[in-house]
PyMOL CGO cylinders between C-alpha atoms (Angstrom):
from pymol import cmd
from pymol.cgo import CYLINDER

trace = [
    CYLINDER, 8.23, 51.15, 7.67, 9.24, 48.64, 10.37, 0.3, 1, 1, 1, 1, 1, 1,
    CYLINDER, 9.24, 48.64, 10.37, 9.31, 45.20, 9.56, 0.3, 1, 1, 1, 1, 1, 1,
    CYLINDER, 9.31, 45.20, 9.56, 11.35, 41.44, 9.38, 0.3, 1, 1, 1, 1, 1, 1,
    CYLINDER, 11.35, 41.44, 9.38, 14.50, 42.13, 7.50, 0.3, 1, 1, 1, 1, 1, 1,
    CYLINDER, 14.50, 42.13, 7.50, 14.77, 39.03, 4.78, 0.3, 1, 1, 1, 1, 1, 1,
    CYLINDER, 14.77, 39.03, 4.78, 17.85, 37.74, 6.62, 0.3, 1, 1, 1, 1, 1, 1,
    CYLINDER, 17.85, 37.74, 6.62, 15.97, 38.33, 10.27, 0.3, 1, 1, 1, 1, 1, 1,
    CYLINDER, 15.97, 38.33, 10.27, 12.89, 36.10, 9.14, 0.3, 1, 1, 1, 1, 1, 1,
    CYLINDER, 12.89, 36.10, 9.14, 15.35, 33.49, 7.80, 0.3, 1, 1, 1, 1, 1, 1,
    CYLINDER, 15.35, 33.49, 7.80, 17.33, 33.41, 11.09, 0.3, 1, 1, 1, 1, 1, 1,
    CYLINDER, 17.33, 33.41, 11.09, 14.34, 33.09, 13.34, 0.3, 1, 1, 1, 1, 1, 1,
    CYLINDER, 14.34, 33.09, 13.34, 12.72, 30.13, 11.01, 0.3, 1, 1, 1, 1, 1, 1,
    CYLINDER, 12.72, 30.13, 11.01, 16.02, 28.34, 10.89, 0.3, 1, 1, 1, 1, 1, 1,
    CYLINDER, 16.02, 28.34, 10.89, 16.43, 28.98, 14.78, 0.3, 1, 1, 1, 1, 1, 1,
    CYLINDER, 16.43, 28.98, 14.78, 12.86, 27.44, 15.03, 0.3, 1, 1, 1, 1, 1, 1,
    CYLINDER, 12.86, 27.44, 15.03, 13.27, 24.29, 13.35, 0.3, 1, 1, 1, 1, 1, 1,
    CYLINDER, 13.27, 24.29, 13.35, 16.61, 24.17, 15.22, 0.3, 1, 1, 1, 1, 1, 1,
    CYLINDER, 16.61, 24.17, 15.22, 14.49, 24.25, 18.72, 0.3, 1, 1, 1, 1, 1, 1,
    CYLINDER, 14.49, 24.25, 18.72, 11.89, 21.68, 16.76, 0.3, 1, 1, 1, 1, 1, 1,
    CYLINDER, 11.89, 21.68, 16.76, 14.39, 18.92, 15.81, 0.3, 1, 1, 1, 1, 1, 1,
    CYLINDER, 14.39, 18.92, 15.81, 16.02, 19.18, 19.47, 0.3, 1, 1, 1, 1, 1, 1,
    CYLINDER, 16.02, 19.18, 19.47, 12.65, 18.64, 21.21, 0.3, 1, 1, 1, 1, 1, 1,
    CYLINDER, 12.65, 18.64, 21.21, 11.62, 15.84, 19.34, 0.3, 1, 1, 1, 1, 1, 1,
    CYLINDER, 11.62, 15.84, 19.34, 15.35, 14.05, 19.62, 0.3, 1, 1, 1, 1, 1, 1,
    CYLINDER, 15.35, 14.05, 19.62, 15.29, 15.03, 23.32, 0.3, 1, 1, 1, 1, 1, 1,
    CYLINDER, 15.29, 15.03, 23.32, 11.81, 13.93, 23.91, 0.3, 1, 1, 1, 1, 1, 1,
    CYLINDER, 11.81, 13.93, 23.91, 11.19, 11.61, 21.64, 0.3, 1, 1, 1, 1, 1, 1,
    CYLINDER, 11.19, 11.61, 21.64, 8.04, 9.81, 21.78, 0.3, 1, 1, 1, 1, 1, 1,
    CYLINDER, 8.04, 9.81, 21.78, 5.19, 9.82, 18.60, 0.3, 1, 1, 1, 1, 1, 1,
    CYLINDER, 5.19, 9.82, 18.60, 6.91, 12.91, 16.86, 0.3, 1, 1, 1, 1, 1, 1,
    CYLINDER, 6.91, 12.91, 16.86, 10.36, 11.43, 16.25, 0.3, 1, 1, 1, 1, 1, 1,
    CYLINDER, 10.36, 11.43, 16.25, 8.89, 8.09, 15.80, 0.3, 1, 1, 1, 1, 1, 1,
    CYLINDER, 8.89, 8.09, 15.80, 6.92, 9.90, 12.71, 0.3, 1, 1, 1, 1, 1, 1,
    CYLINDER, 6.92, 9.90, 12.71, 10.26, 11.52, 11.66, 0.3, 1, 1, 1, 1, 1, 1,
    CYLINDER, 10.26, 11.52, 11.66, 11.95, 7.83, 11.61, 0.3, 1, 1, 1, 1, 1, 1,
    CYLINDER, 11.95, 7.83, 11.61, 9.21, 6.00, 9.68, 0.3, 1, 1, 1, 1, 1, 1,
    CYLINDER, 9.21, 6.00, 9.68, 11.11, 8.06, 6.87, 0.3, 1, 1, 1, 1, 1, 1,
    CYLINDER, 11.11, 8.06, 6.87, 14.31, 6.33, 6.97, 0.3, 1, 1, 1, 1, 1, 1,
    CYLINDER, 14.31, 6.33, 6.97, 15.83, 3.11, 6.65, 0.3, 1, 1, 1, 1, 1, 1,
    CYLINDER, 15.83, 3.11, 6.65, 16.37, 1.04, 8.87, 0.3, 1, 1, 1, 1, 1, 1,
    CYLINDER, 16.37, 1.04, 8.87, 20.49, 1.49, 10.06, 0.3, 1, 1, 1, 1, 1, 1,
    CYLINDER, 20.49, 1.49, 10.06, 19.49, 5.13, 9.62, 0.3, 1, 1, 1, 1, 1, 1,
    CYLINDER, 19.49, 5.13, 9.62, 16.37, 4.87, 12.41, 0.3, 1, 1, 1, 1, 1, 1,
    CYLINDER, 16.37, 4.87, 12.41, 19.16, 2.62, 14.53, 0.3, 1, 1, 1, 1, 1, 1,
    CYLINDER, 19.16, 2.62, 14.53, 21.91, 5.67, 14.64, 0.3, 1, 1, 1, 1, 1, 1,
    CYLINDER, 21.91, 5.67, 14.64, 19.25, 8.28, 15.23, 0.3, 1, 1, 1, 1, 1, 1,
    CYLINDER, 19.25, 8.28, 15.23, 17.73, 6.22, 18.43, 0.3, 1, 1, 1, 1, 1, 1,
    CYLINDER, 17.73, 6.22, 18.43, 21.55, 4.90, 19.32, 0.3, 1, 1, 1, 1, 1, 1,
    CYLINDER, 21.55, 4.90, 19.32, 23.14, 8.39, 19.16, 0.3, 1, 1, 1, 1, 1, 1,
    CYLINDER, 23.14, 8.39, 19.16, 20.30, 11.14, 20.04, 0.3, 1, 1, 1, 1, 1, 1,
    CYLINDER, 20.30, 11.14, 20.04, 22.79, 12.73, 23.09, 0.3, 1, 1, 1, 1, 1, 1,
    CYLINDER, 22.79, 12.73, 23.09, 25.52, 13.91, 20.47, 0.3, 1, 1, 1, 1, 1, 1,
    CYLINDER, 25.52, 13.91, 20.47, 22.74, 14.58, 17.84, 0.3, 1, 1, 1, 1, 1, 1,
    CYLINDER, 22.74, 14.58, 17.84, 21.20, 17.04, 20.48, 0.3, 1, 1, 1, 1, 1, 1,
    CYLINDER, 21.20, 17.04, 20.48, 24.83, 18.23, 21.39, 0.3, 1, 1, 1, 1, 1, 1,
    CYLINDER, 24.83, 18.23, 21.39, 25.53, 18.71, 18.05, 0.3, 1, 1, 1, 1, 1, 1,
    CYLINDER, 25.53, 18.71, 18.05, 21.92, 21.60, 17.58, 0.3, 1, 1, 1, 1, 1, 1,
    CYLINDER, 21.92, 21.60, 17.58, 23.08, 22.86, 20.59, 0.3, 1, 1, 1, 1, 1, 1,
    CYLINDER, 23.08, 22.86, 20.59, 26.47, 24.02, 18.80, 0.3, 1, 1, 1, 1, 1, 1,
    CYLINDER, 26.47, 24.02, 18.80, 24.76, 24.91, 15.65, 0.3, 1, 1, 1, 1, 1, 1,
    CYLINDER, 24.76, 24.91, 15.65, 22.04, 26.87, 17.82, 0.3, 1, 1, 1, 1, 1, 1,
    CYLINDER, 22.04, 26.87, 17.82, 24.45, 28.53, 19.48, 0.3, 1, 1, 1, 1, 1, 1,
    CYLINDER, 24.45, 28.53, 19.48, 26.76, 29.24, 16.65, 0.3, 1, 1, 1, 1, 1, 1,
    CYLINDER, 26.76, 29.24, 16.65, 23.82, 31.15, 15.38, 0.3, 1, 1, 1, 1, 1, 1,
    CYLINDER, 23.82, 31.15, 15.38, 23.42, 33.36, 18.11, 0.3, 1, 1, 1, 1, 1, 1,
    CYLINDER, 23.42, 33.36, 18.11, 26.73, 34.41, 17.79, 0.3, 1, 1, 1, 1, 1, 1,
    CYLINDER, 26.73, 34.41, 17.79, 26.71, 35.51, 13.84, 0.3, 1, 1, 1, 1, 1, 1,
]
cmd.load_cgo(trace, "trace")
């Protein structure tokens, strides 16, 4: 029986909301002004201020993920 191993299908979701958060901090725009509506105010300001080392940062992780 061939099918998504547990671990496989948990990989690929995580590496898929990985590639999700990068595109809307990259692109911006109506999805990650949706996404801020759900913080406070300083926290909005350090996501908008700071979205290069944010992306850097999911590049790492995505990559980091790849490797294990």
């Amino acid at each position: 029986m061939v099918g998504i191993q547990p671990a496989g299908f948990k990989g690929w979701a995580i590496q898929i909301g990985i590639d999700a958060l990068k595109i809307a901090v990259k692109q911006g725009g109506s999805i990650l002004s949706y996404a801020l509506k759900f913080l406070d105010k300083d926290a909005a300001k350090y996501v908008k201020s700071n979205s290069s080392k944010m992306t850097k940062a999911l590049d790492k992780l995505d990559n980091w993920i790849d490797e294990a």
